[in-house]
C-alpha positions, 0 to 999 in steps of 0.5 A: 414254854417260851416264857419260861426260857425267856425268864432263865434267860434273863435270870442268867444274864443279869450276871453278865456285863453291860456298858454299864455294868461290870463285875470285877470276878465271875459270879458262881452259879451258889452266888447266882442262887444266892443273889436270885433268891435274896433279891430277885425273886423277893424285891425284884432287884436284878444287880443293875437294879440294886445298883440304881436303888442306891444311887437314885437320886444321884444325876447324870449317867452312871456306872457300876463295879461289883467287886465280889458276889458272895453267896457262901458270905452272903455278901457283896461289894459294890462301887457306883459312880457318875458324873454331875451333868454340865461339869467335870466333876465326878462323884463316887458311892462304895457300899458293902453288904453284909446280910448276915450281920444285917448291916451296909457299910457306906465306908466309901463316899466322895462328892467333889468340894465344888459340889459340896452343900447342895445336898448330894451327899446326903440324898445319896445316903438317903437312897442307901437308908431306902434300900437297906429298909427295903431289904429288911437291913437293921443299920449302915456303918461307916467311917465319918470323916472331913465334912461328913464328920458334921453331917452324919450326925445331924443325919442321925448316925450315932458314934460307936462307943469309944468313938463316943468317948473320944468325942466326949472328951473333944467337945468338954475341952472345947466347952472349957475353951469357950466357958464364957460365950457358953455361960452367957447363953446356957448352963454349961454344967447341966449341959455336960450332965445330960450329956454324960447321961444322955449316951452316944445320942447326944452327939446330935445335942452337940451338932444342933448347939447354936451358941456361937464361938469363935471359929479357930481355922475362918476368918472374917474382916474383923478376924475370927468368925462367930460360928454355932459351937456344933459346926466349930467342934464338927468341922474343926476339933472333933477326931474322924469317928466310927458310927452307925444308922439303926434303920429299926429305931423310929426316932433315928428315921424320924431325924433322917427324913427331916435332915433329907428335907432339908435344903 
């Protein structure tokens, strides 16, 4: 029997903040019930679990806020953060679950820019895409924005439908822009073609294409820099843009595990 009371013990405790574990609103007893059966008697995942699983592979000491417990949305919304050992940079990850939509939102995402390309980012949207196939979540949402523009379409996000129409529009007028560099290297009007029947998809096309142009914002001694027409459209044209990560789509996990190999 003392096992037993140890158990609910602990099922009633995991509820309760640490030192590094908060909750910004008491959790009700729907919401325990709710998180217990989804999450801990299925995977095992007590909230300060959840919490490590999608900050995993990110350094250092680190802390968590629920925001809210949900059991009646069967949602919740949680920010993780942390410091990078050796420095006085900080990083932060807001991911929000809704799992009736079956879907994480990672709205939310800052790595300080000293920090930037050492694949931070990246690993911790990798720890976001193993939790939500562990969960049994179909797709992450999010708002790409300034670097993450360029980076989460080579991770495999797709753009949103008028999003993808937006960037359409971008990348041919850029296209237009630099005809006679493109021209020399590829057939623009068969490009633009697959493009236009290739769907949302093809964002990846557009990042992955290594045709240098002229960048219009970097500079070198000679004056504007030669760079691969996806990183200038990415990082200097194209609009923020709304996407999503289908986790059920065997092709999209295929470019999400070689883009996390990547270093």
């Amino acid at each position: 029997m003392a096992n037993f009371g140890e158990e609910d013990r602990f099922r009633s405790q995991m509820f309760e903040g640490t030192n590094k574990l908060q909750f910004e609103r008491p959790v009700d007893d729907a919401s325990r019930r709710w998180w217990l059966e989804k999450f801990y008697d299925t995977f095992g995942l007590t909230p300060e679990d959840m919490a490590d699983r999608i900050s995993r592979s990110a350094p250092g000491d680190k802390s968590a806020v629920y925001h809210f417990i949900d059991g009646s949305r069967e949602a919740f919304s949680l920010r993780v953060s942390g410091d990078f050992p050796g420095t006085q940079e900080f990083w932060f990850a807001h991911r929000d679950l809704d799992l009736k939509g079956a879907a994480f939102s990672a709205e939310g995402m800052t790595i300080p820019d000293e920090m930037q390309g050492s694949g931070y980012g990246r690993e911790l949207m990798a720890d976001l895409v193993d939790t939500g196939r562990l969960i049994g979540i179909d797709r992450i949402k999010l708002r790409a924005e300034q670097i993450g523009r360029y980076a989460w379409v080579k991770m495999g996000f797709r753009p949103t439908d008028d999003a993808w129409r937006e960037m359409k529009k971008e990348a041919y007028a850029l296209m237009v822009e630099h005809m006679s560099e493109l021209r020399q290297k590829l057939d623009v009007t068969e490009l633009m073609t697959r493009i236009e029947a290739g769907g949302p998809k093809m964002a990846l096309t557009l990042a992955t294409l290594d045709v240098e142009i002229l960048s219009g914002q970097i500079q070198d001694r000679s004056g504007r820099k030669p760079m691969p027409f996806g990183k200038v459209f990415f990082l200097e044209v194209a609009s923020p843009w709304s996407g999503v990560l289908d986790l059920r789509d065997a092709e999209v996990i295929e470019i999400v595990e070689s883009y996390r190999k990547k270093k």
